[in-house]
C-alpha positions as CSV (number, residue, x, y, z in Angstrom):
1,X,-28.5,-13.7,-10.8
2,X,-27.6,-9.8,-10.3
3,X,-25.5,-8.5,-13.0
4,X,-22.5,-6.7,-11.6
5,X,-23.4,-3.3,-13.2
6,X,-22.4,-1.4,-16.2
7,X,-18.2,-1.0,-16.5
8,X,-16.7,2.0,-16.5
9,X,-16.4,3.6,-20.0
10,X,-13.6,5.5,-19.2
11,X,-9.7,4.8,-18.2
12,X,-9.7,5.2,-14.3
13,X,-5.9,6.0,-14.3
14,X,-5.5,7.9,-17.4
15,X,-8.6,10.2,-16.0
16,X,-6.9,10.3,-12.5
17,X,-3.8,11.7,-14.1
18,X,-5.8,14.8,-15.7
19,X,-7.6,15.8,-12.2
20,X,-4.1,15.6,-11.1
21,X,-3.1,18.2,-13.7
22,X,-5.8,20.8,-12.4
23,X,-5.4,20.2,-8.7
24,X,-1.4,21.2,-9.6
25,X,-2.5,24.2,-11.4
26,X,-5.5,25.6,-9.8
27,X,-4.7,24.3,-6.1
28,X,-7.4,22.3,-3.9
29,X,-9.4,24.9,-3.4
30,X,-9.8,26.7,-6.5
31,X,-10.8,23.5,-8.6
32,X,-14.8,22.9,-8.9
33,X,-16.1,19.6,-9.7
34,X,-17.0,21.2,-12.9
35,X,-13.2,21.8,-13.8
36,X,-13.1,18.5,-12.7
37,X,-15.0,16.3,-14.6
38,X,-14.4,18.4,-17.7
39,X,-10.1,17.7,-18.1
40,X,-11.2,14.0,-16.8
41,X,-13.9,13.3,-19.7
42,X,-16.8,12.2,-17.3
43,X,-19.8,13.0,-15.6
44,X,-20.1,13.6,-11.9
45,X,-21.9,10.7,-10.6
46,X,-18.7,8.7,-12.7
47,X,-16.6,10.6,-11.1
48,X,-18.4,10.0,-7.3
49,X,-18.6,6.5,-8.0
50,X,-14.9,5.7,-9.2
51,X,-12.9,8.3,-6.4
52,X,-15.6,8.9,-3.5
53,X,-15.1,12.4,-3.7
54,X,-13.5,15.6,-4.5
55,X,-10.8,15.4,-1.0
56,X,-10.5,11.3,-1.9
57,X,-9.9,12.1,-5.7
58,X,-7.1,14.7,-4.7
59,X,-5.6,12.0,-2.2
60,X,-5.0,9.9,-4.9
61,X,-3.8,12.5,-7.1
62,X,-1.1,13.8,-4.4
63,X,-0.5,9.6,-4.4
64,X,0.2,9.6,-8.0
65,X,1.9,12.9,-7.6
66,X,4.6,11.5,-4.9
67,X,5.6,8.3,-6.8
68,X,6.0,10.3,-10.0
69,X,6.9,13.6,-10.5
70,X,7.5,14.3,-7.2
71,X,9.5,11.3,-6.3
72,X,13.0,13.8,-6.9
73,X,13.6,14.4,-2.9
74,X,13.1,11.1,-1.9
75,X,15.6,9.5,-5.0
76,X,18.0,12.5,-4.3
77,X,18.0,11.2,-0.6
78,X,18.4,7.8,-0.4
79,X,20.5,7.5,-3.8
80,X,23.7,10.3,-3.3
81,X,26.9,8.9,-1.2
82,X,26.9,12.0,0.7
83,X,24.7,14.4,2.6
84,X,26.1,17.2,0.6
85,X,25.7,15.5,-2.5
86,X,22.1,14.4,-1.6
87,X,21.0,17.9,-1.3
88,X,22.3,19.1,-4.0
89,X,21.0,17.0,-6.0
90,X,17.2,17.2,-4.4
91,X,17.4,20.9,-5.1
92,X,18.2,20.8,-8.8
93,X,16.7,18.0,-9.6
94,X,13.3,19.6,-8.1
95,X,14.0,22.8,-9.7
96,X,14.6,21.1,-13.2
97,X,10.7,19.8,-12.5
98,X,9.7,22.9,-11.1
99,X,10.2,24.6,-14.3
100,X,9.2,21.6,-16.5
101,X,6.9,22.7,-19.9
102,X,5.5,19.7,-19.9
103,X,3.9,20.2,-16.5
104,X,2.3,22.7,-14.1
105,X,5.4,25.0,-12.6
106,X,6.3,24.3,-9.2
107,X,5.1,21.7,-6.4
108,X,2.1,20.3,-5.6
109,X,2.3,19.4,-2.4
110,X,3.4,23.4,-1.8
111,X,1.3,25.1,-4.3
112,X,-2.1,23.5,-3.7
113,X,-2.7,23.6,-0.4
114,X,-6.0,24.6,0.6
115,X,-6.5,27.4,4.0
116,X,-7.4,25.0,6.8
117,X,-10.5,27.3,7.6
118,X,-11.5,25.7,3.6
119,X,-10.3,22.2,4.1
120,X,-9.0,21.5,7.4
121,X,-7.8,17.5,6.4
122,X,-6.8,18.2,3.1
123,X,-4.4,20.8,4.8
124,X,-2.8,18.8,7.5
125,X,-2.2,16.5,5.2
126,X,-0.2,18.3,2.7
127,X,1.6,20.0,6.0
128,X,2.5,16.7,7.1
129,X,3.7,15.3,4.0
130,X,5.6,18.5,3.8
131,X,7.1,18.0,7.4
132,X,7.8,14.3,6.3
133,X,10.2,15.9,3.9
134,X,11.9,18.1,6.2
135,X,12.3,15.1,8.5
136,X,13.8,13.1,5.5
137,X,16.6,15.6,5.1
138,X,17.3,15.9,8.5
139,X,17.4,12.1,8.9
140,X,20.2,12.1,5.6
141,X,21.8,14.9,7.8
142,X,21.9,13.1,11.0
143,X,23.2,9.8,8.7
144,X,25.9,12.1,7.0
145,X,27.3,13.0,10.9
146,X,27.4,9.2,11.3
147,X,29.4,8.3,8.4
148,X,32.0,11.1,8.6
149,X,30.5,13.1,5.5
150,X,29.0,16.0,7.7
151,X,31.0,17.6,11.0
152,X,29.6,16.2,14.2
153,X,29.1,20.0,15.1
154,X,26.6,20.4,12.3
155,X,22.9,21.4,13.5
156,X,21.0,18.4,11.7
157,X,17.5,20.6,12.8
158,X,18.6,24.0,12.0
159,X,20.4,22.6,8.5
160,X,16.9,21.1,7.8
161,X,15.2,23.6,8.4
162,X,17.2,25.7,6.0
163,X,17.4,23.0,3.1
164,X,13.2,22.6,3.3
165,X,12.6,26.5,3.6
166,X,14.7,26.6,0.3
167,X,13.5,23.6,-1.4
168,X,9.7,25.2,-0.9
169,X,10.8,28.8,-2.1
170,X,12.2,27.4,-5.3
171,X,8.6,26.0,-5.9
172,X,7.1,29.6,-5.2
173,X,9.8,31.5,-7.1
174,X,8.8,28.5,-10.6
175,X,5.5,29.5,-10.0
176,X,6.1,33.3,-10.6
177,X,7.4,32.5,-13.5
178,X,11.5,31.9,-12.6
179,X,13.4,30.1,-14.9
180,X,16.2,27.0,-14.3
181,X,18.7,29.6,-14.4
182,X,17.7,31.6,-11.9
183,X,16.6,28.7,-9.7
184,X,20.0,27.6,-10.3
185,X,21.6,30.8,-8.4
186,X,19.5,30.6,-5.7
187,X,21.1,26.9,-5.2
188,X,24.3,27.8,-5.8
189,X,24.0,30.6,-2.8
190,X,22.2,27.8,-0.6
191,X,24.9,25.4,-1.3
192,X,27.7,28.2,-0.4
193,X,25.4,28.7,3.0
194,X,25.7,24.7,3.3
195,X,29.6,24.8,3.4
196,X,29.6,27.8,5.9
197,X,27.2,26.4,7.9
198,X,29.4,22.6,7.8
199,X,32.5,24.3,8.3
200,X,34.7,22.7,10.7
């Protein structure tokens, strides 16, 4: 009978979670396999035969990514009574990670987005997932109308329009180096916008 192979000699998720690390830092299109394989411990024809490839491996990591550390938007959404509240809470809840030691600064899904010329799937996909946020908020928006929390005259689009453009510049302003402080002024203006905007 044909044996089923050697086993892997290395931990598939604790190695998933460091090629997650560099595509944060470095971005999609700036990591080599070589950068690759050397934070994960293992040799490229491991690493081909546990993820597929370099675009697969990075889908799982964005995976990982979105049910962990940047699971904040979608808690802050679904979790606060209000719309208000809700984004609030998404923004400085995401700027607390944003600014984290203990991780890369700022957002994956903004940060490491390839050109499309470079990696036309890997970019839609990341543009998607960032459009499914937008949608999200304007959905917790439209919700907020409903239940009584937001004026019927609100613009749900514009509103979320304006909530995702600043949720993504917090991630660029982390990334240059801002601190929580300074992420937290930038909030405090959008959430002064937010009251003029839902003024009845």
């Amino acid at each position: 009978m044909t044996g089923r192979g050697r086993p892997r000699s290395f931990d598939r998720d604790q190695a998933l979670q460091q090629a997650l690390m560099v595509f944060w830092e470095r971005g999609y299109h700036s990591t080599s396999m070589a950068d690759l394989t050397q934070a994960m411990g293992i040799k490229s024809p491991s690493l081909y035969a546990a993820y597929g490839s370099k675009k697969q491996l990075f889908q799982e990591a964005v995976t990982l990514y979105s049910s962990t550390e940047g699971a904040h938007t979608r808690r802050a959404l679904t979790e606060q009574p209000t719309a208000r509240a809700a984004v609030e809470v998404m923004l400085r809840d995401n700027a607390v990670a944003y600014t984290d030691p203990a991780t890369p600064r700022g957002c994956l899904v903004v940060l490491a987005a390839p050109l499309p010329a470079d990696a036309p799937a890997v970019a839609t996909g990341l543009a998607q997932m960032r459009a499914a946020n937008r949608e999200a908020i304007r959905a917790r928006i439209a919700r907020g109308i409903a239940e009584g929390d937001v004026p019927a005259t609100a613009a749900p689009d514009a509103l979320a329009d304006f909530c995702a453009a600043v949720l993504n510049s917090l991630s660029l302003q982390a990334r240059d180096g801002a601190d929580i402080a300074t992420l937290g002024n930038v909030i405090d203006i959008a959430m002064t916008a937010w009251d003029a905007a839902t003024h009845t």
